[in-house]
PAPAVO-480046 format. One record per residue (C-alpha): x, z negated, y; residue number from 1. Coordinates in nm, 4 decimals. Layout:
% residues N
+----------+----------+----------+-----+
:        X :        Z :        Y :   i :
+----------+----------+----------+-----+
:        X :        Z :        Y : NUM :
...
+----------+----------+----------+-----+
//
This chain:
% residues 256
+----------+----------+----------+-----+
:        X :        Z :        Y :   i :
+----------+----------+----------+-----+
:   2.5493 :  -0.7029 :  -0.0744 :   1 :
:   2.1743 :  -0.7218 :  -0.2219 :   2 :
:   2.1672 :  -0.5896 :  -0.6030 :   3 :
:   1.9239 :  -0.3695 :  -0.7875 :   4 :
:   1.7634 :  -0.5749 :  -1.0475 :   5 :
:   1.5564 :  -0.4124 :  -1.2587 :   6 :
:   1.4861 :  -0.1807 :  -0.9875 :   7 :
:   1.3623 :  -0.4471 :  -0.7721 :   8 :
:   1.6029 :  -0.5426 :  -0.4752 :   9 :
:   1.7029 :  -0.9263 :  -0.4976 :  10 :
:   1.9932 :  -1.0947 :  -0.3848 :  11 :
:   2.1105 :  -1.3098 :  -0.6318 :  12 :
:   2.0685 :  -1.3856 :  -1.0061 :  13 :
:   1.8518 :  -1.6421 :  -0.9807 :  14 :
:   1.5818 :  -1.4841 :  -0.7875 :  15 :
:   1.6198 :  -1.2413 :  -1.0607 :  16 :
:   1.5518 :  -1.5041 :  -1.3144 :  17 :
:   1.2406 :  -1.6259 :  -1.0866 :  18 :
:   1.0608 :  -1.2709 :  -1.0547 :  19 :
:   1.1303 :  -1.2795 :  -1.4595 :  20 :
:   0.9381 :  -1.5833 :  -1.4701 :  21 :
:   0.6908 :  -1.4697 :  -1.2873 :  22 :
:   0.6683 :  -1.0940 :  -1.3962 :  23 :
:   0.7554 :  -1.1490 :  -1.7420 :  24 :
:   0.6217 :  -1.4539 :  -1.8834 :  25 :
:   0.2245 :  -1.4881 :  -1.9585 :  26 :
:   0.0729 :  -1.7623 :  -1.8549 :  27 :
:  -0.2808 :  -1.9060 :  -2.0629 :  28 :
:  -0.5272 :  -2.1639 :  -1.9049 :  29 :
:  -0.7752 :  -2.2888 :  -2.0670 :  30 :
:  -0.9336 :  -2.6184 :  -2.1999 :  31 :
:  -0.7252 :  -2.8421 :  -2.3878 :  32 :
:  -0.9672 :  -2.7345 :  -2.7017 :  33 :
:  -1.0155 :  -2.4495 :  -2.9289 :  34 :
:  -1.3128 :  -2.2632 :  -2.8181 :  35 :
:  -1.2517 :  -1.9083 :  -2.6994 :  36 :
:  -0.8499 :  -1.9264 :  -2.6302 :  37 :
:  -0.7549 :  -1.9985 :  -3.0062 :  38 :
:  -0.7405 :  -1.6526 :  -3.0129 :  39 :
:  -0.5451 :  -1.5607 :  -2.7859 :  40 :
:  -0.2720 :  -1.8071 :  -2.8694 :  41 :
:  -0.2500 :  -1.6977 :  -3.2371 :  42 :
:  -0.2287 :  -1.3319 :  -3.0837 :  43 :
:   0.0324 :  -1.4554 :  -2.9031 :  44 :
:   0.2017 :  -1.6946 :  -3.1197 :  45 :
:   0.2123 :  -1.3819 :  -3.3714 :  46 :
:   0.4274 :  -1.2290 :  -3.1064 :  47 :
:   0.7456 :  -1.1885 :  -3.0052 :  48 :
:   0.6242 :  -1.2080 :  -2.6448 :  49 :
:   0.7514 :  -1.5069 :  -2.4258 :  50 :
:   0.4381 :  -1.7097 :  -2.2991 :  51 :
:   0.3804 :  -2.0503 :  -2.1651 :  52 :
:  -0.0082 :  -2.1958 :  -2.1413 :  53 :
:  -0.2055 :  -2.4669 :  -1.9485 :  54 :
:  -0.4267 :  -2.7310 :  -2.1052 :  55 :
:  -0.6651 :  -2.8851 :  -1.8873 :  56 :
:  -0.8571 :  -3.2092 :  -2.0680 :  57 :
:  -1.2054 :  -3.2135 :  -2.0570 :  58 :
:  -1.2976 :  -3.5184 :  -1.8645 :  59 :
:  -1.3264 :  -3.5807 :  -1.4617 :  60 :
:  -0.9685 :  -3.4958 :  -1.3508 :  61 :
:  -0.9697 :  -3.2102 :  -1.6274 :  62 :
:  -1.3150 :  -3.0542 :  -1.3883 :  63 :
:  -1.0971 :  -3.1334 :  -1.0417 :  64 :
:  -0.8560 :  -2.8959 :  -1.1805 :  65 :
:  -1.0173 :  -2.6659 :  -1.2519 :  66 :
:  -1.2115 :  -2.6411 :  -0.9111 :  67 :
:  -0.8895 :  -2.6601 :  -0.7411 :  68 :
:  -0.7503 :  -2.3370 :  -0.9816 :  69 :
:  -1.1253 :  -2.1257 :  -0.9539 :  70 :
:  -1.0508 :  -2.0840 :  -0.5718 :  71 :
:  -0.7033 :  -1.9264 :  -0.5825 :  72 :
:  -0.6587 :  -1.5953 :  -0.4452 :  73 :
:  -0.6908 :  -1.3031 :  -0.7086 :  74 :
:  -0.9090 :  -1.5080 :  -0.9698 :  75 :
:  -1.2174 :  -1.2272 :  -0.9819 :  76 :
:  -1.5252 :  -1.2911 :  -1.2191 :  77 :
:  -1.3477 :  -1.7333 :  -1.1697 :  78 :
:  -1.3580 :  -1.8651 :  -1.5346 :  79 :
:  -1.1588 :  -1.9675 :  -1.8144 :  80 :
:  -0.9839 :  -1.9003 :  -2.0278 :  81 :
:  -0.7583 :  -1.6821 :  -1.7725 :  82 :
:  -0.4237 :  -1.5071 :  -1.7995 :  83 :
:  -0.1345 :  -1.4370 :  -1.5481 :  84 :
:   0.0469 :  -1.1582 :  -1.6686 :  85 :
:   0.2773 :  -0.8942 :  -1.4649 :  86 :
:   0.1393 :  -1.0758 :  -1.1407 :  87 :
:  -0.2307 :  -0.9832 :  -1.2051 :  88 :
:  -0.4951 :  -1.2495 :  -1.3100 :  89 :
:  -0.7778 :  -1.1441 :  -1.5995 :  90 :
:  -1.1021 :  -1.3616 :  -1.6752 :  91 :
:  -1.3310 :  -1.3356 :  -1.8995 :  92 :
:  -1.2273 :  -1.3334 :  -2.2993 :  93 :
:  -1.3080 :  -1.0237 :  -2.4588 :  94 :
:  -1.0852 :  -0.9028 :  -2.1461 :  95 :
:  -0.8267 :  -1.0939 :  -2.2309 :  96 :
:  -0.8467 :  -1.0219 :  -2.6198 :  97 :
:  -0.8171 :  -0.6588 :  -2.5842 :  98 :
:  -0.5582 :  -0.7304 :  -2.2937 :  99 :
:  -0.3404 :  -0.9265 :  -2.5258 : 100 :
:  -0.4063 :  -0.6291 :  -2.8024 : 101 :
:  -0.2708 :  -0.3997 :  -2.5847 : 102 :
:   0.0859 :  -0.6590 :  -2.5591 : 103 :
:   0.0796 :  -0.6781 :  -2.8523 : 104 :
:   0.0503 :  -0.3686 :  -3.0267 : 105 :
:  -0.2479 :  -0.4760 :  -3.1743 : 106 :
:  -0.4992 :  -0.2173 :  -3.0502 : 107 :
:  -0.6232 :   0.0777 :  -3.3025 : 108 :
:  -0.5669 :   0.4230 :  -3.1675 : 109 :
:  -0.7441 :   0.5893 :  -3.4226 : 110 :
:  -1.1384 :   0.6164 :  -3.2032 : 111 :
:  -1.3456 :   0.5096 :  -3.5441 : 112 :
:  -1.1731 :   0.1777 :  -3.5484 : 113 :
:  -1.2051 :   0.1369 :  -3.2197 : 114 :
:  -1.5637 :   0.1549 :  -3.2635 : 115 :
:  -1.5352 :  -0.0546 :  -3.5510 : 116 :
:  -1.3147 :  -0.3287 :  -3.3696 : 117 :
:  -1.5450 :  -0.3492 :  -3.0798 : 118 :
:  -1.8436 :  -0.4109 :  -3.2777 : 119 :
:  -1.6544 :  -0.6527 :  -3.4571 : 120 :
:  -1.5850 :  -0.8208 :  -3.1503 : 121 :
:  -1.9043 :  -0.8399 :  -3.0324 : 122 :
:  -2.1184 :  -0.9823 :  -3.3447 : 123 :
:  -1.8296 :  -1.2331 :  -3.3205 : 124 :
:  -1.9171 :  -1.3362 :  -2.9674 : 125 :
:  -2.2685 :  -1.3592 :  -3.0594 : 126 :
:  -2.2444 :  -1.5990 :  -3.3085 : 127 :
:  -2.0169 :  -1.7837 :  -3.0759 : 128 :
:  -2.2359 :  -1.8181 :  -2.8414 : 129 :
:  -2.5098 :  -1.9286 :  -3.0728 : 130 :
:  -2.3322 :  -2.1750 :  -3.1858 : 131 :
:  -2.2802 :  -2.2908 :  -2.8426 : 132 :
:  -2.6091 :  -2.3181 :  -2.7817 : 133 :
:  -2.6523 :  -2.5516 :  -3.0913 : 134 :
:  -2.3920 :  -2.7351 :  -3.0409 : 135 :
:  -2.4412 :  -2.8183 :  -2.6402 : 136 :
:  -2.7414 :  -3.0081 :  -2.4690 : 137 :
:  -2.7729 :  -2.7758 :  -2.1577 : 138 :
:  -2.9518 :  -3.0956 :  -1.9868 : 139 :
:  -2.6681 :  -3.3015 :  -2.0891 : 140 :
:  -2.4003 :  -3.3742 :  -1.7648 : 141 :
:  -2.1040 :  -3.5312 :  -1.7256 : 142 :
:  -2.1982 :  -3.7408 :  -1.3915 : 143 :
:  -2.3178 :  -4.0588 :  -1.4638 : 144 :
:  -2.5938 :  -4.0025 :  -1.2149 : 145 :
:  -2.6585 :  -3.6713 :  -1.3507 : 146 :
:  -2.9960 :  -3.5399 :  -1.5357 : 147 :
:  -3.0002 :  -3.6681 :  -1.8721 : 148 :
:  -3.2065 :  -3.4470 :  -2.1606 : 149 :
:  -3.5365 :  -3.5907 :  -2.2312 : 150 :
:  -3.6352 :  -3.6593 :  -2.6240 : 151 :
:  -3.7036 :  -3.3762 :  -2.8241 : 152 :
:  -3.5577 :  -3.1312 :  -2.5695 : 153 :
:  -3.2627 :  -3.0336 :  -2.7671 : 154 :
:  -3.3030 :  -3.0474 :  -3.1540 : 155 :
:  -2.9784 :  -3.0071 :  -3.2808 : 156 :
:  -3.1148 :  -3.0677 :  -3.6712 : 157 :
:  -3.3525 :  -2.7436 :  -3.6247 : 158 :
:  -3.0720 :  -2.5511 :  -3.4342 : 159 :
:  -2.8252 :  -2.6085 :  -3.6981 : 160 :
:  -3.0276 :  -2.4680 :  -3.9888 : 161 :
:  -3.1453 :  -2.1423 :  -3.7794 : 162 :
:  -2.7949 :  -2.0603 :  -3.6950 : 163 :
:  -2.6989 :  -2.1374 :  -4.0906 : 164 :
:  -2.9423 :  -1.8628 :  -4.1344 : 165 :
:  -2.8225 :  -1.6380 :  -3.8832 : 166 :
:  -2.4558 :  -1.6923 :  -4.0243 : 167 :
:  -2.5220 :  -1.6396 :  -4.3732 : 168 :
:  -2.7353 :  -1.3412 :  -4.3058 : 169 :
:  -2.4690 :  -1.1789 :  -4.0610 : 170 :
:  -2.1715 :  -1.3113 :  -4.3374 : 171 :
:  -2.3575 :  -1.0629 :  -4.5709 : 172 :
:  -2.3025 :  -0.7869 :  -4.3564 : 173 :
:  -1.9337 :  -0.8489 :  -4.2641 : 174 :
:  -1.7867 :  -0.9191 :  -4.6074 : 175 :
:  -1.7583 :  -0.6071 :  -4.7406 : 176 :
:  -1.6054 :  -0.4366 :  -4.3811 : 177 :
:  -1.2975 :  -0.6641 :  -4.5198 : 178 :
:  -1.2443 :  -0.5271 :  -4.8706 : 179 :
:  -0.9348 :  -0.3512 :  -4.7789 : 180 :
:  -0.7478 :  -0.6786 :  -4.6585 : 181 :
:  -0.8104 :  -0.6742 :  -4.3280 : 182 :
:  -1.0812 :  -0.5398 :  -4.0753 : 183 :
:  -0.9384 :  -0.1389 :  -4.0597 : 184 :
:  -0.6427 :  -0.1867 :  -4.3325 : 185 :
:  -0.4113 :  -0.3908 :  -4.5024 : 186 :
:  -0.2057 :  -0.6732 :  -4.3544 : 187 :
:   0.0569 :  -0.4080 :  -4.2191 : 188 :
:  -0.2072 :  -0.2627 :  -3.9703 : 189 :
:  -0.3366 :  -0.5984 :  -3.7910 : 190 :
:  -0.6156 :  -0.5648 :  -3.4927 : 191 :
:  -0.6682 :  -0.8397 :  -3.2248 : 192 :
:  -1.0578 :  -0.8189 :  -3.3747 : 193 :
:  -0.8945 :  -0.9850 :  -3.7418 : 194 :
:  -0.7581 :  -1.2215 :  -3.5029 : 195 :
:  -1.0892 :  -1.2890 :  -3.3346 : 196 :
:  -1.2535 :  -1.2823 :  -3.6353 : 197 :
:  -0.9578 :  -1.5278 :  -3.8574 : 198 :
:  -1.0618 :  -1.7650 :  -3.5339 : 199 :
:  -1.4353 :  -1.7926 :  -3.4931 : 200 :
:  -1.4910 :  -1.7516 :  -3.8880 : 201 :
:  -1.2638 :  -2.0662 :  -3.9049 : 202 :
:  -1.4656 :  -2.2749 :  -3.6901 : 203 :
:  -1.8168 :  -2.1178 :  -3.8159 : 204 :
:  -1.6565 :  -2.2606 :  -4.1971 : 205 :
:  -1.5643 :  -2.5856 :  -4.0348 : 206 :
:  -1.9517 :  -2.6541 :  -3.8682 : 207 :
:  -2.1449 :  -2.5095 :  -4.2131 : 208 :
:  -1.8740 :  -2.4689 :  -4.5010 : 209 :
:  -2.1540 :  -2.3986 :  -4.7953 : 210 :
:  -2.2501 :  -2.0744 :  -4.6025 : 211 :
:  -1.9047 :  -1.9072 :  -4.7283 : 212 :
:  -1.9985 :  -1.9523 :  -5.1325 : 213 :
:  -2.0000 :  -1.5913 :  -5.2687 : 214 :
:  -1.7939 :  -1.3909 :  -4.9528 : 215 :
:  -1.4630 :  -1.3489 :  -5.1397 : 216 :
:  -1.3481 :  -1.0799 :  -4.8834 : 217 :
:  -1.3924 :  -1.3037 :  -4.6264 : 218 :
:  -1.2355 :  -1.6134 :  -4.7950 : 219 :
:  -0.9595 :  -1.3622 :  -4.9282 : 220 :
:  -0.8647 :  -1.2403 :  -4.5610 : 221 :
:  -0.9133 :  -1.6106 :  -4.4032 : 222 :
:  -0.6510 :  -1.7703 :  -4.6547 : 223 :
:  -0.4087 :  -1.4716 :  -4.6046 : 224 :
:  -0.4163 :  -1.4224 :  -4.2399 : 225 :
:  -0.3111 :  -1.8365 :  -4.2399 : 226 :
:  -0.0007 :  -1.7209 :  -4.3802 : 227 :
:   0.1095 :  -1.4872 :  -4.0680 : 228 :
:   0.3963 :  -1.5431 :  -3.8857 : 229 :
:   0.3379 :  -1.8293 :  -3.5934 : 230 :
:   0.0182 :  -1.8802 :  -3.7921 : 231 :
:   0.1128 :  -2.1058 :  -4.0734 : 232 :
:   0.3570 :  -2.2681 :  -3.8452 : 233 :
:   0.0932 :  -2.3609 :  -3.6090 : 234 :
:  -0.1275 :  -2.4858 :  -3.8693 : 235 :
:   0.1243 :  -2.6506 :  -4.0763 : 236 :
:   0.2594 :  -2.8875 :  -3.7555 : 237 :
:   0.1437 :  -3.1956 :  -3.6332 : 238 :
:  -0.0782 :  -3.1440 :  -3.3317 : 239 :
:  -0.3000 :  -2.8795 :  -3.5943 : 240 :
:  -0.2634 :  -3.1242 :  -3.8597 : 241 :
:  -0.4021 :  -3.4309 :  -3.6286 : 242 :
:  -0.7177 :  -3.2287 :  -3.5799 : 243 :
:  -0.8502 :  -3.0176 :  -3.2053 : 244 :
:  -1.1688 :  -3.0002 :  -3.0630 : 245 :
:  -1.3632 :  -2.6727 :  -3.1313 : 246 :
:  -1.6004 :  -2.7553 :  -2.8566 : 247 :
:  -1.5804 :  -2.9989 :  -2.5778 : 248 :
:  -1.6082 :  -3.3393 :  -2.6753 : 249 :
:  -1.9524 :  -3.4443 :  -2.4752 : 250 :
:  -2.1182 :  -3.1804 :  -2.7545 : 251 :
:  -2.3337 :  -3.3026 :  -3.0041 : 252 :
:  -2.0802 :  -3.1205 :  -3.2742 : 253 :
:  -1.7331 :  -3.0820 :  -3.1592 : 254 :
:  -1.5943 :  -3.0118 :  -3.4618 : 255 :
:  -1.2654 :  -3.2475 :  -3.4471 : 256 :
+----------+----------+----------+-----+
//
């Protein structure tokens, strides 16, 4: 006779162990590169969640992947990085952060650092995305037949030295929010914004290193949040060690 597992009616044991996989194990895809997933997977490395991931490369078969994966059923707003999790598909990253958060038990409660988080979140994406913009040639394609950019249409020289400015300026303002340790606390009261922030402040110190002279909260958090749990292991082991791409290799700085 059929068995209740877990309140769901399956026959046997082993379709119990397949709705487990598929109910209970989150799934990542994204580029085989840091860009916007690294935080996710430190979120979820932190964890005690079980979670498996997907790196596509970033060459020809890498994009016939991915068109085969943006038309399956359920994939709203199509992009990546995307998650599976409990049978539902989210897009779109700052989704997927506060998603994860909410796994995690890495959400604030308390509505002020909510507020606080959110804006976090969002100066961090803007500087993301500028640096994306200095770092890519938007005429730049990866078809051989494809339009090429045209000298002088992308100045990465300039680009980089407005978007030192930008950082520095912007560093200014978020030091001090991290005088207690961490974005809204200490170390025992994490955020996924500290993890957002540990991320993207890493690889903004990795493209322009002398714009960090002077923020010791900032350098303070970044060389204590390394020391996390699934954290230092990460970044202590080979594949971290042997250096990743930040962004994909056809841009002008991919940071590996």
């Amino acid at each position: 006779s059929d068995i209740e597992w877990d309140s769901f009616k399956l026959s046997n044991y082993n379709e119990y162990k397949s709705y487990l996989r598929y109910f209970g194990v989150m799934k990542l895809t994204y580029w085989d590169l840091r860009g916007l997933a690294e935080p996710i997977r430190y979120m979820l490395r932190h964890s005690d969640i079980e979670w498996e991931e997907l790196r596509i490369p970033y060459d020809e078969e890498g994009f016939g992947t991915w068109m085969k994966l943006k038309t399956q059923p359920g994939l709203i707003c199509a992009n990546m990085p995307y998650i599976e999790d409990g049978g539902k598909k989210i897009t779109q990253s700052v989704a997927i952060y506060r998603h994860v958060g909410r796994k995690t038990g890495l959400m604030p409660q308390d509505p002020d650092e909510v507020a606080l988080c959110e804006m976090m979140e969002q100066e961090l994406m803007d500087l993301r995305s500028r640096l994306s913009v200095t770092c890519y040639d938007i005429y730049l394609t990866m078809s051989d037949d494809g339009d090429k950019s045209e000298k002088g249409c992308h100045d990465f020289e300039y680009l980089k030295e407005v978007f030192k400015k930008r950082l520095t300026d912007r560093l200014a303002i978020i030091d001090p929010l991290f005088a207690k340790g961490t974005l809204t606390s200490g170390f025992d009261k994490l955020t996924y914004a500290d993890f957002m922030a540990f991320e993207f402040l890493d690889q903004f110190r990795k493209f322009a290193p002398e714009c960090y002279n002077g923020f010791d909260n900032i350098n303070k958090f970044s060389a204590e949040f390394a020391k996390l749990k699934g954290v230092k292991e990460w970044r202590e082991g080979e594949v971290f060690k042997a250096g990743q791409y930040i962004n994909a290799p056809l841009a002008i700085w991919h940071g590996k």
